[in-house]
Structure formats: structure tokens, C-alpha cells
C-alpha positions in Angstrom: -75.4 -21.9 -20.1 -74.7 -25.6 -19.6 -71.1 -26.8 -20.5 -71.3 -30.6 -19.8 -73.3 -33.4 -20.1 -72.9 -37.0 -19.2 -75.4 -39.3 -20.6 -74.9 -43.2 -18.8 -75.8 -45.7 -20.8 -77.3 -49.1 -19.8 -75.6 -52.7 -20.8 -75.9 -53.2 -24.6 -78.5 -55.7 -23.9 -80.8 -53.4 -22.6 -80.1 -50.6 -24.4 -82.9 -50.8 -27.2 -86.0 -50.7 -23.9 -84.0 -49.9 -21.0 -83.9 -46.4 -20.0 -80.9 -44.1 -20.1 -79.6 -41.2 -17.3 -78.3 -38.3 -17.9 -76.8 -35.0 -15.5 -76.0 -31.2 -17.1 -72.8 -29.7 -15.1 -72.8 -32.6 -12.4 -76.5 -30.7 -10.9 -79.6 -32.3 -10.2 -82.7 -31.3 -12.2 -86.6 -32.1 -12.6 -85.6 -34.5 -14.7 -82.5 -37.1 -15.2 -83.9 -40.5 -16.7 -86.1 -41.3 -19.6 -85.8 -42.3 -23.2 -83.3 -41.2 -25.9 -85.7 -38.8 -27.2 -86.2 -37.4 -24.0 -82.2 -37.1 -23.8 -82.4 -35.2 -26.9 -85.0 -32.3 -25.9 -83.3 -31.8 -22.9 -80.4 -31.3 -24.4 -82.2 -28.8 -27.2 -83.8 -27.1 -24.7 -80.7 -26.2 -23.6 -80.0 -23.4 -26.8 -76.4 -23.8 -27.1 -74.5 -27.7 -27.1 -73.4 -29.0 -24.6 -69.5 -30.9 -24.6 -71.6 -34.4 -24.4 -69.7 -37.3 -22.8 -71.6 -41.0 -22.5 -70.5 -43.8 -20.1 -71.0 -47.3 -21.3 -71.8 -50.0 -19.0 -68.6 -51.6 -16.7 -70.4 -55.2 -18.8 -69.5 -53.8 -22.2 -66.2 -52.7 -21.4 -62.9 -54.4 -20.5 -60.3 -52.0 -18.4 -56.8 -53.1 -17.6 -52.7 -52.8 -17.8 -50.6 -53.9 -19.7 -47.0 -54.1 -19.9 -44.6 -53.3 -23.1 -41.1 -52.6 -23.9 -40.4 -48.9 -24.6 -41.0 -47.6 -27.7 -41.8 -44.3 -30.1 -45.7 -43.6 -30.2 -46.3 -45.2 -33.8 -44.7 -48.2 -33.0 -46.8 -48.5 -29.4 -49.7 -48.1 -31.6 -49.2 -52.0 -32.8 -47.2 -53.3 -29.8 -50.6 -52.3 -27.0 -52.7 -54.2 -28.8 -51.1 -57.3 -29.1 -50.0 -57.5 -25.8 -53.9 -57.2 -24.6 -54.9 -60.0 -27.0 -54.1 -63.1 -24.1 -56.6 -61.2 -22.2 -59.4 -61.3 -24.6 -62.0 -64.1 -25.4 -62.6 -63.1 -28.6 -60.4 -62.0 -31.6 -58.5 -58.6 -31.8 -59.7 -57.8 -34.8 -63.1 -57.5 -33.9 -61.8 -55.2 -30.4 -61.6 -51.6 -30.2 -58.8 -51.3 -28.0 -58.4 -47.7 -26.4 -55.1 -46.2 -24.8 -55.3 -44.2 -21.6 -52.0 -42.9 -20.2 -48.6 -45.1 -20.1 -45.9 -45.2 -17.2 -42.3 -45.9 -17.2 -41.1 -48.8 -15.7 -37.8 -48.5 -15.1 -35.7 -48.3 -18.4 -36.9 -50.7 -20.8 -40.7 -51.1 -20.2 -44.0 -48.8 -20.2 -46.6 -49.8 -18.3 -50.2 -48.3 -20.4 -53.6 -48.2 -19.3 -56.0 -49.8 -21.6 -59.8 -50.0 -22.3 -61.3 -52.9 -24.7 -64.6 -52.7 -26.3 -66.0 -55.0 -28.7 -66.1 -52.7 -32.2 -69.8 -54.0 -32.8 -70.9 -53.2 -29.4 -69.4 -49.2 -29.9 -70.7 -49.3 -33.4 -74.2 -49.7 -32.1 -74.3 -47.6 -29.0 -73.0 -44.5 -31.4 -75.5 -45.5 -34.1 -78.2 -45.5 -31.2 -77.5 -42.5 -30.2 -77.3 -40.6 -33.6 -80.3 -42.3 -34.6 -82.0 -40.1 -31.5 -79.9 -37.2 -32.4 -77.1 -37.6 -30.1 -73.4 -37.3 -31.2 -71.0 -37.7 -28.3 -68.2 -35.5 -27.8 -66.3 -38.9 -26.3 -67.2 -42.1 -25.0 -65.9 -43.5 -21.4 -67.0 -46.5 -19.3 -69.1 -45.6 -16.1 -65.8 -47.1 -13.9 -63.4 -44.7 -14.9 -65.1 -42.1 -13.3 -64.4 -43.8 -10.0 -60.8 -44.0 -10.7 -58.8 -44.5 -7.6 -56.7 -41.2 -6.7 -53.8 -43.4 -5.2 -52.2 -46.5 -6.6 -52.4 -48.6 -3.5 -56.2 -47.6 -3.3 -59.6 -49.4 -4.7 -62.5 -48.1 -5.5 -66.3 -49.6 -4.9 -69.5 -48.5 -6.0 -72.8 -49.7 -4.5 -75.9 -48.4 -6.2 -79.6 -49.8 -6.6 -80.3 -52.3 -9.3 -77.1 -52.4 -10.8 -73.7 -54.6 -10.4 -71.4 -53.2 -8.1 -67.9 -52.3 -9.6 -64.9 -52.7 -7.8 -62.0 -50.7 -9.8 -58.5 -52.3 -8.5 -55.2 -50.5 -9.3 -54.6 -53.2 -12.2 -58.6 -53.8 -13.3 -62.0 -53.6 -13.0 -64.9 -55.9 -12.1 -68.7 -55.7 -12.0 -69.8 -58.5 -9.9 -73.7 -58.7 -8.4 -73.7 -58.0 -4.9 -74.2 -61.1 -4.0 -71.1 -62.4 -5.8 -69.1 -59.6 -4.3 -67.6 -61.4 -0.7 -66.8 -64.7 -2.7 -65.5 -63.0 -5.3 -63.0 -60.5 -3.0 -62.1 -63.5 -0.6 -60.6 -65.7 -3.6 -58.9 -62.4 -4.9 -57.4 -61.9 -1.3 -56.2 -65.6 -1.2 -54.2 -65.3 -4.6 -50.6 -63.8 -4.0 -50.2 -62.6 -7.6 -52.9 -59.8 -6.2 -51.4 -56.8 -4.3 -53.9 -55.7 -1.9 -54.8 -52.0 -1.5 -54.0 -50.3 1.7 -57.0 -48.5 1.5 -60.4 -49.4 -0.3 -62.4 -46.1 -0.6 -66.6 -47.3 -0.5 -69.2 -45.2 -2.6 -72.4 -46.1 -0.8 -75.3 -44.9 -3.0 -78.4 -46.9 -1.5 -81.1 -45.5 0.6 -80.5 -47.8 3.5 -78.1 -50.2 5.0 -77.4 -53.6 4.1 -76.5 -56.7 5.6 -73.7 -56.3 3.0 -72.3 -53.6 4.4 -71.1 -55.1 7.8 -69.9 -58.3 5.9 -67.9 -56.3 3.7 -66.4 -54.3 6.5 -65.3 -57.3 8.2 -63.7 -58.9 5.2 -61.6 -55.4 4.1 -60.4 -54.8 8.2 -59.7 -57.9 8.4 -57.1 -58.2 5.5 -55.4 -54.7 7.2 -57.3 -52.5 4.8 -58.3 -49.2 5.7 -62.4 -48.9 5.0 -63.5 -45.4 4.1 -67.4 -45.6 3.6 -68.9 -43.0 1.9 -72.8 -42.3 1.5 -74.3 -40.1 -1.1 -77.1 -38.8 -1.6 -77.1 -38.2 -5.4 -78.5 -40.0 -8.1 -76.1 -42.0 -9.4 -75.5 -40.2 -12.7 -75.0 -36.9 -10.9 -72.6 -38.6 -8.4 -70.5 -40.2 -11.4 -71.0 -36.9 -13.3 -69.7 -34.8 -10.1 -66.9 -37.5 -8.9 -65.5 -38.4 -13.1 -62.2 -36.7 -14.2 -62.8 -37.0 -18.0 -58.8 -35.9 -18.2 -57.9 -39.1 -16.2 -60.2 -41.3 -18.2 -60.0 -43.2 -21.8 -61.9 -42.2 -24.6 -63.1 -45.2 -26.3 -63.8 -42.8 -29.5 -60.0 -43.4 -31.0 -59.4 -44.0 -34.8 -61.8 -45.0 -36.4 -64.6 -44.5 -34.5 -63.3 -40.6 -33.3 -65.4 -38.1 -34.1 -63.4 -36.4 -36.4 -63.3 -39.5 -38.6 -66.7 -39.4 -38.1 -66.9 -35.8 -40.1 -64.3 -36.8 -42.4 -66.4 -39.9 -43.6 -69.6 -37.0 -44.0 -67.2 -34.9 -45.8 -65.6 -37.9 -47.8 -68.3 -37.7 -50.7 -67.1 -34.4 -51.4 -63.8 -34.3 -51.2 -63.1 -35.7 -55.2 -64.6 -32.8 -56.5 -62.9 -30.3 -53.8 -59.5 -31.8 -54.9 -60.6 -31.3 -58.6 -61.9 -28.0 -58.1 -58.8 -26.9 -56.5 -56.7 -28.5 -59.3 -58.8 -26.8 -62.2 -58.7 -23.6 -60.3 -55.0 -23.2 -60.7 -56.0 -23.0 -64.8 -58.2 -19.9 -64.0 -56.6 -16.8 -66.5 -55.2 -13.9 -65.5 -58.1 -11.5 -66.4 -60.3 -12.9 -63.7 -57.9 -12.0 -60.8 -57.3 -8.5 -62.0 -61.1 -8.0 -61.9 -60.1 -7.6 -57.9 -56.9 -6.0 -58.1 -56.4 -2.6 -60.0 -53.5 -2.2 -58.7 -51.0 -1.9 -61.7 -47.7 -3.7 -59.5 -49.6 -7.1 -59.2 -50.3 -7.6 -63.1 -46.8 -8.5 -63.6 -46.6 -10.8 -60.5 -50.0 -12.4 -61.4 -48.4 -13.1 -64.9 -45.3 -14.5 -63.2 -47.6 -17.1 -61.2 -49.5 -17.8 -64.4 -46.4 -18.5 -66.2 -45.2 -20.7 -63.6 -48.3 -22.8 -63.5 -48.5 -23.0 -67.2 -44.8 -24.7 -66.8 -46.1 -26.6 -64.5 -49.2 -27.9 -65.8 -47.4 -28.4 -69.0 -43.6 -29.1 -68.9 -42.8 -30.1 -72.4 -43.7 -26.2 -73.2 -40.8 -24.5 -74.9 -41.9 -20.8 -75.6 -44.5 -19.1 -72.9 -45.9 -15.7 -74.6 -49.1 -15.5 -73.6 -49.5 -17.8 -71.2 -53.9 -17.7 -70.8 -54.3 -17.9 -74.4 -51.6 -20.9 -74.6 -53.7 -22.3 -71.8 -57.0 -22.4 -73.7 -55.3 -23.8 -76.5 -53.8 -26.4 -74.2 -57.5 -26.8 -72.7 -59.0 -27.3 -76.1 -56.6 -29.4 -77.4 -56.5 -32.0 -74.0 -60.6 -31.8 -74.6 -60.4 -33.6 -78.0 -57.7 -35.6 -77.3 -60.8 -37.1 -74.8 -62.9 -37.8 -78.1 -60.3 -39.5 -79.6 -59.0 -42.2 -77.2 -56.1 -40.1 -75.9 -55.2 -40.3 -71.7 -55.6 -36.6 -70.7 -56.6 -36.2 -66.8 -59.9 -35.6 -66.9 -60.6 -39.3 -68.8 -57.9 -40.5 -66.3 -59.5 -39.0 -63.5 -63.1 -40.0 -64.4 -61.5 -43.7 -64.2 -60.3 -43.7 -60.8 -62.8 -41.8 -58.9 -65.2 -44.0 -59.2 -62.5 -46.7 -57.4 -61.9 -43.8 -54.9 -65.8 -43.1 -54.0 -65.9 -46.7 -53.0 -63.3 -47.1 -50.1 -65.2 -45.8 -47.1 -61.9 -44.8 -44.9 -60.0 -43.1 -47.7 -58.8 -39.8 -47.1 -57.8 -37.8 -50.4 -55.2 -35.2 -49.5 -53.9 -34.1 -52.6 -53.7 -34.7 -57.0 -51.1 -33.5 -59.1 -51.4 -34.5 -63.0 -47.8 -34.3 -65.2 -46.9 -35.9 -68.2 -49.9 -38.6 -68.6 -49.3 -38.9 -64.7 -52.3 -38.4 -61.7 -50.1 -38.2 -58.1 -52.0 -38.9 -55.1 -51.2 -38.2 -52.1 -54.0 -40.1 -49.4 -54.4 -41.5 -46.3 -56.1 -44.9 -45.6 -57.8 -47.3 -42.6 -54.6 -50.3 -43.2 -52.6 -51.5 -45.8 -54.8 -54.5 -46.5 -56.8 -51.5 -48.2 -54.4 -50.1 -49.7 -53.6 -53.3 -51.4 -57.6 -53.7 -52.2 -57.4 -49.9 -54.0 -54.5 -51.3 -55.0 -56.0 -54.2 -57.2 -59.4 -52.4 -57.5 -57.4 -50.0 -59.8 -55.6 -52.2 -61.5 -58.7 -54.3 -62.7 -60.1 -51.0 -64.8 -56.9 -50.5 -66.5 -55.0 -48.1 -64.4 -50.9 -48.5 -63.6 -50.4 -48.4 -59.9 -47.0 -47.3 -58.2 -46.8 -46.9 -54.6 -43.9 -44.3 -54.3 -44.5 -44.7 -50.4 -46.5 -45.6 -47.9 -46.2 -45.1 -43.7 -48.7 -45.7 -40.4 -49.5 -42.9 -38.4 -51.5 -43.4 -35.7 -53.1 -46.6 -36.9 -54.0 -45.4 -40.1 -51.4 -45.5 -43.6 -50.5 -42.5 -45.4 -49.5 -43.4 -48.9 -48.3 -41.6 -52.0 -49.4 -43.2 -55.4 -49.0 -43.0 -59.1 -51.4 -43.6 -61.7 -51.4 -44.3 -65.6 -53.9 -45.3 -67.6 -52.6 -48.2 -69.9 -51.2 -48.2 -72.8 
């Protein structure tokens, strides 16, 4: 039964015609190229699902360092970001920016390991994929699978009809082979640039190149220790075989994880769960004893049932009968619905609508007292919290925000509504 498979893709630009690869458990098979269809019966000829991992192209993604002062995990969560912004061409808002793992330098600073991707470019490769049928488990790019065991050590790989990638201690490049010499010669003449002291060479062509010797030349003659390696594998199996997936950054963070994924397939339904689990607290008495005979539990059951009643309705002075003082309680919040009164349910059917309409909301919880709906949710930024914010206020509701936090790039916030007088 297969455990693993790693699916690399080709550069964004010729992803929609070019041909993917894929490997199941690092082994060579009849079959390792083709469409994203054929991807997909592979994989369901398989039976069970595979953990499916997919390498994006070293063009699409930016990997580097960068340096901040120490800090607790939610603040580093803001502080990363900014500090990889004088890298990037384009804006930060439109980056996904990915952390790998962070270490200390010296007292004050962490030093974190960083992939970039542009949000568009992710968004599409994942819709590609599900569009075929493909979900990945996590998301890499193809050079962190040739991560360098050693800090003073680079990594090359050279591979038919497709850049080569250098992977430094502090970045990664992929440069056409012919740009590769010029390239490394101007890198070697800069002083900022600490050279490795050993440069580790995947050779995946079928035969030697005039490269080769040139590059050999270059690397001795800087003091760095050369150690050429030929392979024999396809590519995709070689990267497959050679990747540490524990070592390497998921570029499926936040938004774009998979579990926000499910959440947002889930989202449609979780208003109704949250009332159903509100109007299942007002279920009587009679219906739980149809499962328990067991004469001890009636008066606990009737304890709970007077506890909720207080609950549900506070400004109740004398509790006898507590599911019959519920129905009237029921019946009496249903007209006050025909006749312009603020029970939950009209309150509810107000800001649901509101709620259906912001994509990244999370409901976690609702609690109605005394004209009063508490929510307790979780949203993508507090630039949306502000837009439920106002989106509420414009249909007549009261908004407080009791409070509101970030946890892990994401703001958990507790609200309470009114409908106005």
C-alpha cells in the first residue's frame, strides 16, 4: 500500500500544457509523467490515499533568511513578514510568505527560514490541481528537497531541460546552465557571500558536459571541496528519494492550509449547527428519559433542565415545571415575532445573512440573554472584522466588540449584538 506521493509541478507558465511528474514511495514505475488526469488514476488505482506532497517550480518560488529580534510566536507572525518585504519586487500583500524553522542568534535575534510565493500563483496551482481531483496534503518547492545537510555546504542540481538550482546556505537560485559560471564567478567576487567549503553536485544527465569540467575548475579553484554525484533516477524519483518533507516549508500555511480549506466546505453549515446546538438545549425532559429508565437520572435531568431554563431565561422568578414553562416561553417568544418584538430567532435571521457572506469567518459559538446574541468567532484580519463590523451595523444591528486577539495570523473576536431599538 503506497504511503507517499510527490507530484512536481512545472513553472506556472506552463502548467496549463506542460506535463507534470510524479513518484509513489520514492520507486520507479511504468509510468511517472503525463497529464493531471493521468496523475489522478494513478493515484485511484492505488485503493487507499496516498499522503500527497507537490513541488512547485524553484521560478515560482522565492527561498531565503531572514533576521529578527526575538520574540513570542504571535508576534513573529507579523515581524517575518515585514522583514522579507525589501526582498520582494512586488507588494506583501499579494505574498504568501511561509515560515520554515528559526535559529537563535545569540540573545536578541532569531535567524528564520522563509519561503515567498505569490498568493495568485498558489491559488491557481491548488485550483489546478482540485480541478483534476488532486488535493495536496502540503505544498513544497522542488529546492528544498536538495537542502544542504551542513551549513557551510551548497547544493546543485543538473537535470535535462530544466534550470539548474543552486541552493546556498542563505538562498536559492535557478539560473540556465549557461548562466550558471557567470553567475557563480560574480557571486564569488562579492565579500558579503560566504563561500561553502564544500559544494555537493547532483548530476542527473545522461552524459557529460563541457559544463562539468568548467564547473569543476571554478569550485577547486575557490578552495571548495567538489563532490559530484550521478544518478540514475528520473528526476522526480531522485527528489522524491533525496527530500526531507520534515526539513522543508510548507507553503500551505493560513489561509491556504488544508484545514482552512475544509473549514471554508464546512462554513455553509456551520450557522445552522450553531443553531441547532443552541435549540437543542430547549429539548424537554420527556425526550431524554425515552433512553434512560433509570429512576436516579430523572431528578438530575430535571436539575439540568432547570438550570437551562435559568439560563435561557433569567428574569424567571418561580421554576415548577420547568418543560411546560419552556413551551410557554417558546410560544410566547414566537408571537412576540408577529408583532415586531426582538426575540433570537428574528435577531438571528438578521445577522446570518451578514455571517453567510464573509468567506474566512469561523463561527465558534452563540449565546442569546436578555435581547442579547454573543458570538464568539474567529476571522481572516481585523480589516474584516471591521467590514462585519459595519456590514452589521447597516441592517440595524448594535455591535460591541467585547474583545478581539490574533492567533496565528488570524483574529479571534467576541461580539455582541442587539437589534435596534
Amino acid at each position: 500500500m503506497a504511503a507517499f506521493c510527490v507530484i512536481r509541478l512545472p513553472a506556472l507558465g506552463d502548467l496549463e500544457t506542460g506535463q507534470v511528474s510524479w513518484a509513489i514511495d520514492g520507486q520507479e514505475s511504468e509510468m511517472t509523467c503525463g497529464t493531471l488526469d493521468e496523475c489522478r488514476m494513478t493515484l485511484q488505482s492505488l485503493g487507499k490515499r496516498p499522503r500527497i506532497m507537490v513541488l512547485l517550480s524553484t521560478l515560482d518560488v522565492l527561498s531565503t533568511r531572514v533576521t529578527t529580534p526575538k520574540a513570542k510566536k504571535s508576534q513573529l507572525q507579523t515581524l517575518v513578514p515585514y522583514a522579507v518585504e525589501e526582498q520582494l519586487a512586488e507588494p506583501l500583500e499579494s505574498q504568501q510568505v511561509a515560515h520554515g524553522s528559526s535559529i537563535s542568534l545569540g540573545e536578541t535575534q532569531l535567524q528564520h527560514h522563509v519561503s515567498v510565493v505569490r498568493q495568485e500563483t498558489l491559488k491557481t496551482c491548488l485550483q489546478r490541481l482540485q480541478e483534476h481531483g488532486i488535493d495536496p496534503d502540503k505544498v513544497f518547492s522542488e529546492a528544498d528537497f536538495i537542502i544542504p545537510k551542513e551549513e557551510d555546504q551548497w547544493s546543485l542540481l543538473i537535470e535535462p531541460d530544466r534550470p539548474v538550482i543552486l541552493h546556498g546556505n542563505r538562498f536559492v537560485l535557478a539560473l540556465s546552465p549557461g548562466d550558471l559560471i557567470p553567475v557563480l564567478k560574480v557571486m564569488f567576487a562579492n565579500p558579503d557571500i560566504t563561500l561553502p567549503k564544500r559544494c555537493v553536485v547532483h548530476d542527473l544527465t545522461e552524459e557529460s558536459q563541457a559544463l562539468d569540467q568548467d564547473l569543476l575548475d571554478l569550485l577547486e579553484s575557490h578552495e571548495i571541496t567538489v563532490d559530484w554525484q550521478t544518478h540514475s533516477q528520473t528526476p522526480v524519483v531522485f527528489l522524491a528519494q533525496q527530500g526531507d518533507p520534515e526539513r522543508a516549508i510548507n507553503l500551505r500555511q493560513g489561509e491556504f492550509s488544508r484545514q482552512q480549506a475544509l473549514n471554508r466546505l464546512w462554513q455553509p453549515w456551520r450557522l445552522s449547527a450553531a443553531l441547532a446546538g443552541l435549540l437543542l438545549l430547549m429539548i424537554p425532559a420527556e425526550l431524554w428519559l425515552q433512553t434512560v429508565d433509570q429512576k436516579h437520572r430523572l431528578q438530575d435531568i430535571r436539575q439540568q433542565s432547570v438550570e437551562i431554563f435559568k439560563a435561557t431565561f433569567p428574569d424567571a422568578k418561580r421554576i415548577i415545571n420547568p418543560q411546560q414553562q419552556m413551551q410557554n416561553r417558546l410560544n410566547s417568544l414566537k408571537k412576540a415575532g408577529l408583532t415586531g418584538e426582538k426575540p433570537f430567532l428574528s435577531l438571528f435571521s438578521i445577522v446570518s445573512p451578514v455571517f453567510g457572506q464573509m468567506s474566512d469567518l469561523t463561527l465558534e459559538s452563540l449565546r442569546y440573554r436578555d435581547q442579547t446574541l454573543g458570538c464568539k468567532l474567529e476571522i481572516g484580519s481585523f480589516e474584516k472584522l471591521d467590514l462585519l463590523k459595519k456590514s452589521l451595523m447597516d441592517r440595524g444591528i448594535e455591535v460591541e466588540i467585547q474583545s478581539a486577539t490574533t492567533e496565528q495570523g488570524r483574529v479571534r473576536a467576541q461580539l455582541q449584538l442587539q437589534q435596534k431599538s
